[in-house]
VOGU-3710 file (C-alpha; in Angstrom, 3 decimals, decimal comma):
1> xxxxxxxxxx> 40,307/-72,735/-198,592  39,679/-76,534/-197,984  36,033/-77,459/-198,917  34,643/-78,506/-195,020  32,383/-80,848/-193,493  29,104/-80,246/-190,922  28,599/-84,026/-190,012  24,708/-84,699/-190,736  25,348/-82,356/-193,829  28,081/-84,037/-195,027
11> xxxxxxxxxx> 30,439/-82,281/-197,850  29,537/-78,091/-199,097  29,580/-78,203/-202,533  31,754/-74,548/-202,191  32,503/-72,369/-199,759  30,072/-69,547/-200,550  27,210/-69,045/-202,600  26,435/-65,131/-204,365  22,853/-64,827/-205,977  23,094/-61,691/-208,213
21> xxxxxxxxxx> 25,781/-60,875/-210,830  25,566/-56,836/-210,357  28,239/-54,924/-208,684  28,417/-56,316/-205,443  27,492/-59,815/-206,273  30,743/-59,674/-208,491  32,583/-57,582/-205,799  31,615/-60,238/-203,033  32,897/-63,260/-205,440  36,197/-61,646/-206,572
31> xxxxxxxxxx> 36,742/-60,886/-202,665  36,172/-64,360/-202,113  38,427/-65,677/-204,358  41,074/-62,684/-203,115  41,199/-64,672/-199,979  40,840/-68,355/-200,947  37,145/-69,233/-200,860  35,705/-70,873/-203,914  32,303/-69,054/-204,677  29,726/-69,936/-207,014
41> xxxxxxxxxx> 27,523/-67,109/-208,281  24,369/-67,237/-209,938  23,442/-64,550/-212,466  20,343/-65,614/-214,806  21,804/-62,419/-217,535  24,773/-60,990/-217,613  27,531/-60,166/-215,160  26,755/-56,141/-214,619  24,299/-55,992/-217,142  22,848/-52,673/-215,782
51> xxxxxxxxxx> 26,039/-50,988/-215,624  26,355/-51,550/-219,320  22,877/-49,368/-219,797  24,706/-46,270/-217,532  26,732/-44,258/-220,122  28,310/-42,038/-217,676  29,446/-42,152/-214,594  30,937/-39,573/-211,926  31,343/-40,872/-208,729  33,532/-44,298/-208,876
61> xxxxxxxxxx> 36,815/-44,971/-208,169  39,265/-46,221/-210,264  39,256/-43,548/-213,749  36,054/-45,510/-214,784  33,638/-42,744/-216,552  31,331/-44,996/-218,003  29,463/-47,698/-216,943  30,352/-50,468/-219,666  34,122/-49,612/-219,025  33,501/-50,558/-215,156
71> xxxxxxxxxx> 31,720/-53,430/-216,002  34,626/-54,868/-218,543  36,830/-54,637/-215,465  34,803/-56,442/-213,405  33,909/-58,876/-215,419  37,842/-59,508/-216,381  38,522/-59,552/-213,018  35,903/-62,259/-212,033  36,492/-64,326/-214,833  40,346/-64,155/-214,353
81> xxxxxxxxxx> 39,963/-66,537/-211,424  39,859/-70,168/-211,028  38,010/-70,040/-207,608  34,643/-68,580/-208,737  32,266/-70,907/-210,795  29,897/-68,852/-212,734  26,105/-70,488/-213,219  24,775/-67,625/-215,750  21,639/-67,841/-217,248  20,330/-69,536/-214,378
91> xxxxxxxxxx> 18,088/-68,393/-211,588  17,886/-68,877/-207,685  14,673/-70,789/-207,082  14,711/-70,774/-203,356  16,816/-70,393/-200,687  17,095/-72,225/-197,543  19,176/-71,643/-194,242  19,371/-74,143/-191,049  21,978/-73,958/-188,118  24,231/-76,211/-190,640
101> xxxxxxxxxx> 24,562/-74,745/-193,899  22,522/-72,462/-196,918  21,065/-74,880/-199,549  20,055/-72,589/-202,819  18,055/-74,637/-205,634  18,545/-73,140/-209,289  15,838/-73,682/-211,718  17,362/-76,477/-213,242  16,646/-78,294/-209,925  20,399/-78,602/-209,073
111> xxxxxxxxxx> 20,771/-77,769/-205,625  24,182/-76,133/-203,912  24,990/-75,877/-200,178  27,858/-74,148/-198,219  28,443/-72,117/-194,852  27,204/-68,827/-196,435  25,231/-67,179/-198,981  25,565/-63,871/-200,298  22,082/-62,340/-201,808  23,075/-59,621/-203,737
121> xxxxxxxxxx> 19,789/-59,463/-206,189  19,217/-55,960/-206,431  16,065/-54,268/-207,617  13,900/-54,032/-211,058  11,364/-51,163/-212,115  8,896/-50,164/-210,635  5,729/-49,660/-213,382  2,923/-47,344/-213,700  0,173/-50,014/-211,056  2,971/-50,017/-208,340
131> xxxxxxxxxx> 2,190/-46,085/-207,679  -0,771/-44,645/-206,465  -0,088/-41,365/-209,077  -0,465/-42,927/-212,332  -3,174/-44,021/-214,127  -2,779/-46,494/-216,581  -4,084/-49,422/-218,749  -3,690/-52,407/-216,274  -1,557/-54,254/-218,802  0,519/-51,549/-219,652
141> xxxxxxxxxx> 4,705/-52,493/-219,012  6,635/-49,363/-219,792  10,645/-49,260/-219,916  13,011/-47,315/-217,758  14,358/-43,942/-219,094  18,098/-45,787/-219,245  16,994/-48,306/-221,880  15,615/-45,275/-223,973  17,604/-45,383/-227,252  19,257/-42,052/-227,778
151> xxxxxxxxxx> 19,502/-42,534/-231,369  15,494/-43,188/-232,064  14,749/-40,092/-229,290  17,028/-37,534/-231,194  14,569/-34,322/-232,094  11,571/-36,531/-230,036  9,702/-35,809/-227,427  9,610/-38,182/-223,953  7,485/-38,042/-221,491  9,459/-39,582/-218,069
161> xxxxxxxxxx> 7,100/-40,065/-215,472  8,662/-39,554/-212,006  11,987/-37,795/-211,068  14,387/-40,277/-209,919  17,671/-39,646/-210,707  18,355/-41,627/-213,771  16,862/-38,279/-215,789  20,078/-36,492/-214,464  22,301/-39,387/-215,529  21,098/-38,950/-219,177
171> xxxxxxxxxx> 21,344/-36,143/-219,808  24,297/-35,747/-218,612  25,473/-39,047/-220,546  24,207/-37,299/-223,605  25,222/-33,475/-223,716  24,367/-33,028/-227,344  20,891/-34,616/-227,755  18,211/-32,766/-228,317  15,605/-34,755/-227,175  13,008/-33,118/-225,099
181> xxxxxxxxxx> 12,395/-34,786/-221,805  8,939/-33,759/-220,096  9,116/-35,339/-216,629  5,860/-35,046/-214,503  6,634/-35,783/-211,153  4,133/-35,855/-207,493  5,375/-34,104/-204,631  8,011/-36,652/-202,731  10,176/-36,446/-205,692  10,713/-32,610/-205,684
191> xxxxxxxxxx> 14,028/-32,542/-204,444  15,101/-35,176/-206,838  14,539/-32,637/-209,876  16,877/-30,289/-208,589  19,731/-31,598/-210,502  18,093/-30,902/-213,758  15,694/-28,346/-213,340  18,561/-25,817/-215,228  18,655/-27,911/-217,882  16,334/-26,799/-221,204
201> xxxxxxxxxx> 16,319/-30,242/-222,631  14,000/-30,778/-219,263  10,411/-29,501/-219,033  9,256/-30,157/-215,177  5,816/-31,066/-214,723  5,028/-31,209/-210,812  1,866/-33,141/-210,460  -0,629/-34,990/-207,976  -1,455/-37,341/-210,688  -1,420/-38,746/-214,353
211> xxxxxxxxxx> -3,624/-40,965/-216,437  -2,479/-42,550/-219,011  -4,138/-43,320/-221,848  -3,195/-46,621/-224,697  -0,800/-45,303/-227,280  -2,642/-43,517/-230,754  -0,454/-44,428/-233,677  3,255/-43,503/-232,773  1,771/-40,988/-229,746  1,637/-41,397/-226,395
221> xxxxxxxxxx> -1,350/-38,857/-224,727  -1,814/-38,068/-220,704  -3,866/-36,293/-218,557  -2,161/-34,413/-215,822  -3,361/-33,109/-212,768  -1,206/-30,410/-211,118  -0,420/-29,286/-207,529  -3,377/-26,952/-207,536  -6,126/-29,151/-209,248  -5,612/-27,783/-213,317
231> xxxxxxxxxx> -5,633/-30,342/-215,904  -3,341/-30,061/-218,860  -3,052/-32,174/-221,879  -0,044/-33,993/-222,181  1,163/-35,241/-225,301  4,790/-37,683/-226,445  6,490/-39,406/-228,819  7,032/-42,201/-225,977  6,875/-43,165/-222,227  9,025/-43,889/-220,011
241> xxxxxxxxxx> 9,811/-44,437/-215,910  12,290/-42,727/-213,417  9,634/-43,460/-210,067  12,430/-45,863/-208,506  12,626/-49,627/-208,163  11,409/-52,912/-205,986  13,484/-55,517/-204,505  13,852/-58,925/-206,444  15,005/-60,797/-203,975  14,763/-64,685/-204,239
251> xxxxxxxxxx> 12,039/-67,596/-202,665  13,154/-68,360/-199,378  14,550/-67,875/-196,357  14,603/-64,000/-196,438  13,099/-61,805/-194,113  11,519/-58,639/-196,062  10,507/-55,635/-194,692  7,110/-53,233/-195,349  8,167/-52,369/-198,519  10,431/-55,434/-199,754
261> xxxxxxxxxx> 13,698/-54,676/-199,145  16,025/-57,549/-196,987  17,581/-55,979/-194,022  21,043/-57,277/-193,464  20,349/-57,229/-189,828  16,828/-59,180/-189,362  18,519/-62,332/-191,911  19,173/-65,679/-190,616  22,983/-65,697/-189,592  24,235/-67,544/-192,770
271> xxxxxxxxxx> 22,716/-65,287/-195,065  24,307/-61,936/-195,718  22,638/-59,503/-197,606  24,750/-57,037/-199,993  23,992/-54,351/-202,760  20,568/-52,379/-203,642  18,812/-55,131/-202,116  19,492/-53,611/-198,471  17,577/-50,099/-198,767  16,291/-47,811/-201,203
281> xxxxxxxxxx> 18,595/-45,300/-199,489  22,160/-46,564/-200,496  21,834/-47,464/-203,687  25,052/-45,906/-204,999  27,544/-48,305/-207,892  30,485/-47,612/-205,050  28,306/-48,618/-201,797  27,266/-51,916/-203,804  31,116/-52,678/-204,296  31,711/-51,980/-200,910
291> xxxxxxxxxx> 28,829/-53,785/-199,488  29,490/-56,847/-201,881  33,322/-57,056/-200,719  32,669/-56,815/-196,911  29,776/-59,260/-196,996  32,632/-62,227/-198,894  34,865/-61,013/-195,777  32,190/-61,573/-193,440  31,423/-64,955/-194,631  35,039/-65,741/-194,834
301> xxxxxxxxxx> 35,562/-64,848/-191,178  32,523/-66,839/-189,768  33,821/-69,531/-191,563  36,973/-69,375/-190,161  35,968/-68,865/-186,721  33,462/-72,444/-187,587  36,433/-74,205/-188,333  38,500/-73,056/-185,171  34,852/-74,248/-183,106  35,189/-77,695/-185,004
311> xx> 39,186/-78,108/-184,390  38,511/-77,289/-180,875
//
C-alpha cells in the first residue's frame, strides 16, 4: 500500500502503528503485511514473550501444544516480512489521535504517525496491595505462578494465592512434579478451582483473607482466615500469584473504563483496540489472534475507504 498524505499532516511515516508484541499485536502486524500495509510495532521485550512462559497448551489451532512452539511460528512469520518494522526494546510513551492521523512517541522521543493504531498491550500481574484479601508488607512484589521454576519447586511446597487459571495450566504442563501447590483462594474465585480441585498435587484453601508476613530464612509464613472465621497457620517454601491481571495500556488518548481495561467501542475512531487489553473476560491465546487480525483488517478498510473520500 502507497504511504498517503492528509494535507496539514503532511507524509505518515507507515500505514499502521501496533503497540504490544503479544499474540494479537503480532497477529494484527502479520495481517497487515498479508494485505499490503507496512506496520511498525513496538514491543519494549520480546515478540510473545509470555507465550514462551506457557508450557502447554490445549486449545489453539494449528498442532501447537506448547506455548514457545506457537510463539517460534509467530515470530518466523512476522519477521519473514519486509512490510513490518519491528522497534523492540522500546516503549510507547504516549499516544495521540486527531481527525487526521495517530501520532505515538517512543521513549527515545522519536515520534511515528499514520491513519491507525493498533493497541494491543495486554495486561501484567496483579500483586498482593491491588486486592482487598491479602495482607502484605507494602513493598512486597511477588511473581506469577507461570514464572515459578519447576526445577527449584520439585519436592517444595508453594503457596499460590488466588485461583485463576494459570494453577490448572501447570499442572497440567507438568504431570510428573511433585510439588505441592496450596492455593488459598476468597469466594469469587470458587468456580475457577474446579479444574483442579481432583488433583492431589493441589491443597484448596477457600478463604476471606490472608496476611502475609516478610519471608523467615528460606520460609514463607501466612495467616489465613477461612469462610467461617477460623484461623490456620500457613506455612511455604515460596509465594506466588494466580488473582488475575491489570491493563497496561499506554499514556494517551485511551479511554479506560472502572477497572482499566480500553473498550474497543468508547476509543477515538483511529484507535483500535485488540487482545487482553479489551476485557478481563476474553482473554483466551486464540481470541487475541483473532482480535489482533480483524483489528489490521479494520484499519486496512478505513484506510481504504479514506483514500476513495480523498480521490473523490
Amino acid at each position: 500500500m502507497a504511504s498517503t498524505s492528509t494535507g496539514s499532516s503532511g507524509t505518515y511515516a507507515t500505514d499502521l502503528i501496533v503497540i504490544g508484541g503479544g499474540p494479537a499485536g503480532c497477529a494484527a502486524a502479520r495481517m497487515a503485511a498479508s494485505v499490503g500495509m507496512r506496520a511498525v510495532l513496538i514491543e519494549p521485550d520480546a515478540l510473545c514473550r509470555n507465550l514462551y512462559r506457557i508450557p502447554a497448551l490445549n486449545n489453539v489451532l494449528g498442532g501447537h501444544t506448547s506455548g514457545p512452539d506457537l510463539a517460534d511460528a509467530i515470530t518466523a512469520e512476522l519477521k519473514g516480512t519486509d512490510l513490518c518494522r519491528l522497534e523492540l526494546g522500546r516503549s510507547a510513551t504516549d499516544l495521540r489521535a486527531d481527525d487526521a492521523q495517530v501520532t505515538v512517541t517512543l521513549d527515545t522521543g522519536t515520534s511515528l504517525s499514520a491513519p491507525y493504531a493498533v493497541v494491543a498491550t495486554g495486561v501484567g500481574p496483579l500483586q498482593p496491595r491491588d486486592v482487598p484479601w491479602i495482607t502484605a508488607p507494602p513493598d512486597l512484589t511477588l511473581p506469577p505462578l507461570w514464572k515459578a521454576d519447576v526445577a527449584e519447586g520439585e519436592g517444595r511446597t508453594l503457596l499460590v494465592l488466588g485461583g485463576d487459571r494459570p494453577i490448572g495450566t501447570f499442572l497440567r504442563a507438568h504431570p510428573t512434579t511433585v510439588t505441592r501447590l496450596l492455593v488459598a483462594y476468597p469466594p469469587a474465585d470458587d468456580y475457577k478451582v474446579e479444574e483442579i480441585r481432583d488433583d492431589p498435587r493441589a491443597t484448596l484453601l477457600p478463604v476471606e483473607h490472608v496476611t502475609l508476613h516478610p519471608p523467615q530464612g528460606t520460609t514463607t509464613a501466612a495467616e489465613a482466615v477461612g469462610r467461617s472465621g477460623e484461623r490456620q497457620s500457613v506455612t511455604a517454601d515460596a509465594v506466588f500469584l494466580s488473582i488475575g491481571n491489570a491493563p497496561t495500556a499506554p499514556p494517551g488518548d485511551l479511554v479506560r473504563d472502572a477497572t482499566g481495561y480500553c473498550r474497543p467501542d468508547a476509543q477515538h475512531p483511529r484507535v483500535i483496540v485488540a487482545g487482553d487489553l479489551r476485557s478481563a473476560r476474553y482473554q483466551r491465546v486464540m481470541t487475541a489472534l483473532g482480535s489482533g487480525s480483524e483489528a489490521a483488517l479494520h484499519a486496512y478498510y478505513a484506510t481504504r475507504d479514506l483514500l476513495a473520500k480523498d480521490d473523490g
